[in-house]
C-alpha positions as CSV (number, residue, x, y, z in Angstrom):
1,X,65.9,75.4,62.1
2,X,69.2,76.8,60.7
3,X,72.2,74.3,61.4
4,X,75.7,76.2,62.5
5,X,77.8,72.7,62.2
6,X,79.5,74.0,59.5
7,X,80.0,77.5,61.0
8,X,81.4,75.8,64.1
9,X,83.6,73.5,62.4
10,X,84.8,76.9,60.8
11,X,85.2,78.7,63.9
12,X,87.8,75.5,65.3
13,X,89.7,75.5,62.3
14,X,93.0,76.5,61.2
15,X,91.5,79.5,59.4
16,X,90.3,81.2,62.8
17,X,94.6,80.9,64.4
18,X,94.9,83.0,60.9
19,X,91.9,85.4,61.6
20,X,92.8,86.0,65.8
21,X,97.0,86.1,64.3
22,X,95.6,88.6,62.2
23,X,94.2,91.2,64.5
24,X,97.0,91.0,66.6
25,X,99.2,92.0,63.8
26,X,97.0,94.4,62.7
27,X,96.5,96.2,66.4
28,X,100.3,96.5,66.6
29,X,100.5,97.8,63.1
30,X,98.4,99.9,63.1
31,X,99.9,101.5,65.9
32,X,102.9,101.4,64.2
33,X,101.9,102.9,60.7
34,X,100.5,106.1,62.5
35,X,104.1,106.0,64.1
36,X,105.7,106.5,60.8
37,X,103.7,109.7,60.1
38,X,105.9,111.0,62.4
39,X,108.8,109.4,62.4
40,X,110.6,107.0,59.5
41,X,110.1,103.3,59.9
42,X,110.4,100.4,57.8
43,X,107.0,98.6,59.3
44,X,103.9,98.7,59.8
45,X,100.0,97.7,59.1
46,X,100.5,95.1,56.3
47,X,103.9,93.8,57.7
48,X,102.9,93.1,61.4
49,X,100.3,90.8,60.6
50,X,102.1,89.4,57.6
51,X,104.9,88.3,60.9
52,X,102.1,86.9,63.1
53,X,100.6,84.7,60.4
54,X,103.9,83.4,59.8
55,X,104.4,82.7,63.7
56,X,101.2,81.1,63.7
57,X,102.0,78.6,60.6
58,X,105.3,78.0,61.5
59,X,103.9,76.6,64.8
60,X,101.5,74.4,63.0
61,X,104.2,72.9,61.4
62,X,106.2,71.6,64.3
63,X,103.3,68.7,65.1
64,X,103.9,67.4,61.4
65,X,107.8,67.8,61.3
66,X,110.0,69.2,64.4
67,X,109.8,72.0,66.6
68,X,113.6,72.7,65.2
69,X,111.8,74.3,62.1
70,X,110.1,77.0,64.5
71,X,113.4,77.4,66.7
72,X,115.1,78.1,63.6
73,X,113.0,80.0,61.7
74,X,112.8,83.0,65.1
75,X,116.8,82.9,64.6
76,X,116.9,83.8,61.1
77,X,113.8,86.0,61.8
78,X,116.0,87.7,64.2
79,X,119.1,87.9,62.0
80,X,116.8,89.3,59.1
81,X,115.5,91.8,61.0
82,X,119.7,92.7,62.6
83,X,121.6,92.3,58.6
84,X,118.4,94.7,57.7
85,X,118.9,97.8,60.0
86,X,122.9,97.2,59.5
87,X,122.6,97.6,55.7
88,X,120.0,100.6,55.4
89,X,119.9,104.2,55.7
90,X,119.6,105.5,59.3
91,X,117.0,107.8,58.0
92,X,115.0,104.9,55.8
93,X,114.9,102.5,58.7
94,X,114.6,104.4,61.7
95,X,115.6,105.1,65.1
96,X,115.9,102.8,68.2
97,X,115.2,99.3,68.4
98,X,111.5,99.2,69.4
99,X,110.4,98.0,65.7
100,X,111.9,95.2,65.7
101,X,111.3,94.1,69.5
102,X,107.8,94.6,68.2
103,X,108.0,92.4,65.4
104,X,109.0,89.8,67.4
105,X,107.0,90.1,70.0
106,X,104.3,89.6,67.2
107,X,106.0,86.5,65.7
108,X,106.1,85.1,69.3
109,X,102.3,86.0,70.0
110,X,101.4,84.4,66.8
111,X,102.9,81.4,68.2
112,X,100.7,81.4,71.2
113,X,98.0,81.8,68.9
114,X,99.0,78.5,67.2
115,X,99.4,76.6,71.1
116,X,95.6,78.4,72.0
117,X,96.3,80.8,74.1
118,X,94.1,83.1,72.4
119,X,93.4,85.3,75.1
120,X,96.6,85.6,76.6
121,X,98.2,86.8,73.3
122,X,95.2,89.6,72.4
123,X,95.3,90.7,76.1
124,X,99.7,90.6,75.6
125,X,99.3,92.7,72.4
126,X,97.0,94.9,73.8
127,X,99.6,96.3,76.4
128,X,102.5,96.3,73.8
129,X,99.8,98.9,71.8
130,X,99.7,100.9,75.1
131,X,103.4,100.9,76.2
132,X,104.8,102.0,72.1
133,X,101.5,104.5,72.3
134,X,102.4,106.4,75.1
135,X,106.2,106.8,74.1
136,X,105.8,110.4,73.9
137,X,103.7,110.6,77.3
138,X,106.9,108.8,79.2
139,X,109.3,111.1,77.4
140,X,107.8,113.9,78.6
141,X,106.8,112.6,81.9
142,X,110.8,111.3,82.3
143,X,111.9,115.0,81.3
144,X,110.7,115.7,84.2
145,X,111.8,113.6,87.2
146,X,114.4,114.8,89.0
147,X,117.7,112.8,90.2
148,X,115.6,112.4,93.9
149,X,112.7,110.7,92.2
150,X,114.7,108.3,90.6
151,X,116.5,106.9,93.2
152,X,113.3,107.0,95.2
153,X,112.0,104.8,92.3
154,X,115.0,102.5,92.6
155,X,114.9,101.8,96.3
156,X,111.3,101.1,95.7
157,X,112.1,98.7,93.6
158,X,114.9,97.1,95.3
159,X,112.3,97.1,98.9
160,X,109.8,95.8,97.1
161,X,111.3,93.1,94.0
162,X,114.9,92.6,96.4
163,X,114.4,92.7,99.7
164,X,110.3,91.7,100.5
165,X,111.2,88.1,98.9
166,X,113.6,87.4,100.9
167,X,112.2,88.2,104.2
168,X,111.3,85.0,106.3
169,X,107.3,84.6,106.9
170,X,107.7,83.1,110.0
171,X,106.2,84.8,113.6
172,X,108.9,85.5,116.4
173,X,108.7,87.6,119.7
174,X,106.5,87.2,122.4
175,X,103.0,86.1,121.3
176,X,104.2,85.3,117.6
177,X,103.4,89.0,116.9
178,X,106.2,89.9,115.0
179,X,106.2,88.4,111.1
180,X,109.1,89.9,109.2
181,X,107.7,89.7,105.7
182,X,104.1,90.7,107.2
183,X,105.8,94.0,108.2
184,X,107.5,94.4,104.9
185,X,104.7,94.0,103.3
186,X,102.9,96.8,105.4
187,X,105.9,99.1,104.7
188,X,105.4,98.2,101.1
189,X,101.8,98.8,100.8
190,X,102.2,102.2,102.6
191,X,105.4,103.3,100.9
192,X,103.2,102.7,97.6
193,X,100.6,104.7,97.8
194,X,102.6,107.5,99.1
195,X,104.9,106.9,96.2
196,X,101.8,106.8,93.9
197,X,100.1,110.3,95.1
198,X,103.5,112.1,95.2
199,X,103.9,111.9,91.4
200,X,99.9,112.1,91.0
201,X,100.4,115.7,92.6
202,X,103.2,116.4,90.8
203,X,102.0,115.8,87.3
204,X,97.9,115.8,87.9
205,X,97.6,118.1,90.9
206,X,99.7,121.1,91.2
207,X,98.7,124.4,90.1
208,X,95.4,122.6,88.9
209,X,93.2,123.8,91.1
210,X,93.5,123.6,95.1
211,X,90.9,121.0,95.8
212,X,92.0,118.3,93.7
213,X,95.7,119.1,94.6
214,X,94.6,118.6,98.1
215,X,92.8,115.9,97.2
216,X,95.9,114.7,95.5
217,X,98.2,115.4,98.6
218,X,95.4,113.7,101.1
219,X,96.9,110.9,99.5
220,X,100.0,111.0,100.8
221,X,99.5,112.8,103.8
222,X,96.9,115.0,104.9
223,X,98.8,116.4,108.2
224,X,101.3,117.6,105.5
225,X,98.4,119.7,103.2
226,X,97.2,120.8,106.9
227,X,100.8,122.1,107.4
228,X,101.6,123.7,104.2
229,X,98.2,125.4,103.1
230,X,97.6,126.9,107.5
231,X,101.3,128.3,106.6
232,X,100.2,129.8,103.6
233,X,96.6,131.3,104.9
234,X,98.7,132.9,107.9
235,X,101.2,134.3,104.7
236,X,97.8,135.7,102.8
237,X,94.7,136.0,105.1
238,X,93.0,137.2,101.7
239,X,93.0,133.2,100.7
240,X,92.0,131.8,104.2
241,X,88.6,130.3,103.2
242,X,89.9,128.6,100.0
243,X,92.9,126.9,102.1
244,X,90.7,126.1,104.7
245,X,88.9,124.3,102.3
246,X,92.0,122.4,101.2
247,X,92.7,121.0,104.2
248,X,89.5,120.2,105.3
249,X,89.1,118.1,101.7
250,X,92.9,116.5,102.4
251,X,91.7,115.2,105.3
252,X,88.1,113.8,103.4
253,X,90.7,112.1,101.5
254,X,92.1,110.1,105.0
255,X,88.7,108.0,105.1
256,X,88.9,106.4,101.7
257,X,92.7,105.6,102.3
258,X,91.8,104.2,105.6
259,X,89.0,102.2,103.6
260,X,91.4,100.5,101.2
261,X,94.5,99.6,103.7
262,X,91.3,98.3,105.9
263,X,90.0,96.0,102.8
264,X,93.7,94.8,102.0
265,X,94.4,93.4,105.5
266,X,90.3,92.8,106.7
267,X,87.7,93.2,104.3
268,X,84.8,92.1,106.9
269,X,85.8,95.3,109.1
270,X,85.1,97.6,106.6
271,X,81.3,96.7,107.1
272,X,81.8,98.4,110.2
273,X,83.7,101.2,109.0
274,X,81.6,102.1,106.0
275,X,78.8,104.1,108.0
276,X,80.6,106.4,109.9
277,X,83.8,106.6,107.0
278,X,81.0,107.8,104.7
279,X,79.4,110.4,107.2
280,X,82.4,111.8,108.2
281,X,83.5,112.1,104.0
282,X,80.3,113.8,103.4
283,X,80.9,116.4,105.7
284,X,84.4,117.7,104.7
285,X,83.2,117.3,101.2
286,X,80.2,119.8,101.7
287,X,81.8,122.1,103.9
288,X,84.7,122.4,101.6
289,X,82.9,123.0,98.5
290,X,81.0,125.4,100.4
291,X,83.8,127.1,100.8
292,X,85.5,127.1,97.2
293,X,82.2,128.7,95.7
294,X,82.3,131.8,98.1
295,X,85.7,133.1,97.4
296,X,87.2,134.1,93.5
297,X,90.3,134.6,94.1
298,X,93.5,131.5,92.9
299,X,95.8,131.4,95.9
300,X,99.4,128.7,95.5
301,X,98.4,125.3,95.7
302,X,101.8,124.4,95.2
303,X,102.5,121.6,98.2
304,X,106.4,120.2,99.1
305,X,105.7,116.6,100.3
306,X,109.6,116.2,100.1
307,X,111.0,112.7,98.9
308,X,108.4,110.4,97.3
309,X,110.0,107.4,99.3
310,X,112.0,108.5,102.1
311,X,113.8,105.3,103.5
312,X,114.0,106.3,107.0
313,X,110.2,107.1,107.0
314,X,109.5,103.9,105.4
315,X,111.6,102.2,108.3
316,X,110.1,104.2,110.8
317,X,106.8,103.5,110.0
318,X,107.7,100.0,110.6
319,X,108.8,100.5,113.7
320,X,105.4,102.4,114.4
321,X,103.6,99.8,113.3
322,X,105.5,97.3,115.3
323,X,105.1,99.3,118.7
324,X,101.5,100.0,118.4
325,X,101.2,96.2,117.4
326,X,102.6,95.5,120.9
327,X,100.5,98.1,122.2
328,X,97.3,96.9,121.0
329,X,97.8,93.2,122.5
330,X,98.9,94.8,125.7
331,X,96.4,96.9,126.0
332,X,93.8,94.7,125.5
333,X,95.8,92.2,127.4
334,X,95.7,93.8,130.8
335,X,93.1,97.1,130.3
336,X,90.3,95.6,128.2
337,X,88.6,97.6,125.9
338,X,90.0,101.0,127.4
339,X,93.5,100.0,126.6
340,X,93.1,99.9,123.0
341,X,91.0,103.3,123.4
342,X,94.1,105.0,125.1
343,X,96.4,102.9,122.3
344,X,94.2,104.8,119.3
345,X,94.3,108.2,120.8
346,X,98.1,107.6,121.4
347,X,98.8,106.7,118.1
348,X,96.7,109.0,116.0
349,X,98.6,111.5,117.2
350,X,101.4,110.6,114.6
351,X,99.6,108.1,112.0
352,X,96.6,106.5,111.3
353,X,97.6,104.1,108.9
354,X,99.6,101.8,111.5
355,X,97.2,101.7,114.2
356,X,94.1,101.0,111.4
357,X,96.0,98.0,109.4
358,X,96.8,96.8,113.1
359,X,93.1,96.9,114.0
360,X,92.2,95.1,111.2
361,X,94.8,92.3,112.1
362,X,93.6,92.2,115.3
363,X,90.0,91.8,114.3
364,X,90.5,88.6,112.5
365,X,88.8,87.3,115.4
366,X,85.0,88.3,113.8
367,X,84.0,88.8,117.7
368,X,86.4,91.6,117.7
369,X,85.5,93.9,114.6
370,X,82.4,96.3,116.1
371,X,85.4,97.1,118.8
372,X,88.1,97.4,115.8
373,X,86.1,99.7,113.8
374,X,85.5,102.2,117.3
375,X,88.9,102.1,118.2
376,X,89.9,103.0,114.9
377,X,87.0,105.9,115.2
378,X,89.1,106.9,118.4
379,X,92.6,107.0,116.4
380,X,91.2,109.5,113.6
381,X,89.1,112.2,116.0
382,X,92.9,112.2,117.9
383,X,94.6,112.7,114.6
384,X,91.8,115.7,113.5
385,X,92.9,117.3,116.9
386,X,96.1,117.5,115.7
387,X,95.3,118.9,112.5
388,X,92.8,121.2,114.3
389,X,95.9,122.4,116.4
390,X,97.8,123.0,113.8
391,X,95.2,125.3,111.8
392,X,94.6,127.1,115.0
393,X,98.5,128.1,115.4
394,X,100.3,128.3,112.1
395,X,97.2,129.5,110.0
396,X,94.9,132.2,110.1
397,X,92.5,133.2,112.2
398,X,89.4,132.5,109.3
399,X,91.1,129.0,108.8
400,X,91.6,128.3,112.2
401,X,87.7,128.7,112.4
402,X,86.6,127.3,109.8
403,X,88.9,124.1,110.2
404,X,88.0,123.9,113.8
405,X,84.4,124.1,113.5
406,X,84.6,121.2,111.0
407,X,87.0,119.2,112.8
408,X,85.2,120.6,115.7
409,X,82.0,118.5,114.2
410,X,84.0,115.2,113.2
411,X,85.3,114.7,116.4
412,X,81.8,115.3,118.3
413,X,80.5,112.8,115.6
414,X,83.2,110.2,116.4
415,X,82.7,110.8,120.1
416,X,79.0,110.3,120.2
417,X,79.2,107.3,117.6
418,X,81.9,105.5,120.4
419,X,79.5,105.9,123.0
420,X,76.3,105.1,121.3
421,X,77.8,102.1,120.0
422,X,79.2,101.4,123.9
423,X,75.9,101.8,125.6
């Protein structure tokens, strides 16, 4: 039998820091070297991995002599690479900095290489690759954000990076039920993927087709598809089956949403959920691409969801959240079971996002999740009777049909699935 001793021995020597400080170099540089076809720079696919070698080395060298000689050969690195753009020609050297951030960034992951932490530095240089690849993908992307967007990106930020930190994660109020950075964190979560499928319609969705800019806007907010495409089938009756179709697919969109704020705060309740989530998808799904095949004709699927991260909705969805919180203890406190009932069909008259991530909290308890996942049943055939009346009266008369006879269906399917489960 064939002996790999020597192979091994090969493999955990100096050689293979060279070989791993090698590809690195050479995965930036070659990124890098295609950049030059385009634009003038002063490296790429030889020099890249020439820098992580030497990162790698000089690291070696510190156990022998002192890690001075690594300290101060980055600063003269550094200072080679600043004397070098001051004394060439703008147009030999090349615009912006991003060069030589990258060649240190490769020096320093050739280190890393040298200290073993092989696949932290692959896995680092793999997402420097991605972020200089798509410069001209965020160029044209940031061409295109408005003043609105931005700031709604900043406040995000500051919510989120700021703010949530800080909050105290501690329980106050009556029954410990209110947790400051637990509701932040709600508002966070929500706020994000609202944030997310705004720009996902914007740049993915719009004018794309109207069921994946539906699908698109479902992720947001399906009541607001329900309210812009009705308006627009009552403007051109001509188009009422294809918007129809929209909102019915918007609101298919509601039960995978649902699904994933349910497996963020209780994974075990989605068991419960999964059954009737998936029959209830099914059936907008069909219905809706039933309805996309029978008519030709390409209405506006243009959809105004407003500000991606309106701060007043984001603090008043806290505050919904934090009254149906008290609602659901209360109710189940002095009603039973029917007081959470009447708290779902309350509150899916306005969201179903609070009342769901509240039913999951409240199902902790493992006795308590077959109840959860029927009260949260309740909440989204009240919430389909809003969209249903909101069809009927601002859309046409074919989409007030159509959507009724499908939201017509859901509801009778979440009715009989409450009782059946009850009896």
């Amino acid at each position: 039998m064939i002996k790999f001793e020597g192979m091994n021995e090969f493999m955990d020597s100096y050689l293979l820091g060279v070989l791993i400080s090698m590809g690195i170099g050479l995965i930036i540089g070659l990124e890098r070297e295609y950049d030059k076809l385009k634009d003038q720079g002063f490296a790429g696919i030889r020099t890249f991995p020439i820098v992580a070698i030497l990162g790698f080395a000089l690291e070696n060298l510190t156990d022998k002599f002192t890690v001075w000689i690594l300290i101060v050969s980055l600063g003269a690195f550094i200072l080679f690479l600043a004397v070098n753009r001051m004394y060439r020609k703008q147009e030999e050297y090349g615009k912006g900095l991003t060069t030589n951030l990258a060649l240190i960034a490769t020096f320093v992951l050739g280190i890393m290489v040298s200290a073993e932490y092989y696949r932290d530095a692959v896995a680092t240089a793999v997402i420097i690759v991605t972020l200089l690849s798509l410069k001209t993908k965020f160029r044209t992307v940031i061409s295109n954000i408005t003043s609105e967007e931005l700031f709604a990106f900043i406040k995000f930020s500051i919510i989120s990076l700021l703010i949530l930190p800080f909050l105290p994660n501690k329980v106050y109020g009556p029954s410990d039920l209110l947790n400051p950075f637990e509701i932040g964190s709600i508002v966070v979560i929500v706020s994000f993927l609202n944030f997310i499928g705004y720009f996902l319609v914007k740049y993915v969705g719009s004018k794309r087709g109207i069921l994946l800019t539906a699908i698109l806007g479902g992720l947001i907010s399906s009541t607001a598809v329900t309210w812009s495409y009705a308006s627009r089938s009552e403007e051109s009756p001509e188009l009422s089956k294809k918007y129809a179709a929209g909102i019915i697919i918007a609101s298919a969109i509601m039960f995978p949403r649902l699904a994933l704020l349910t497996y963020i705060f209780n994974g075990d309740l989605l068991m419960y959920l999964a059954l009737p989530f998936s029959l209830l998808t099914i059936i907008c799904i069909v219905v809706s691409l039933v309805l996309i095949q029978r008519d030709t004709k390409k209405p506006d699927t243009n959809i105004k969801l407003g500000n991606p991260l309106n701060i007043l909705n984001a603090i008043g969805f806290g505050a919904i959240y934090v009254v149906i919180l008290f609602a659901v203890f209360y109710s189940n406190k002095f009603f039973g079971e029917s007081g959470l009932y009447y708290s779902a069909l309350i509150s899916g008259l306005a969201d179903t996002d609070a009342i769901t991530i509240s039913m999951a909290k409240f199902s902790l308890d493992s006795e308590k999740l077959e109840l959860a996942s029927l009260v949260i049943i309740a909440a989204i055939s009240s919430n389909m009777l809003v969209k249903l009346g909101i069809s009927i009266f601002k859309g046409s008369k074919t989409t007030g049909k159509l959507v009724g006879y499908t939201f017509g269906s859901i509801i009778l399917v979440g009715v009989i699935y409450i009782l059946s489960n009850n009896v």
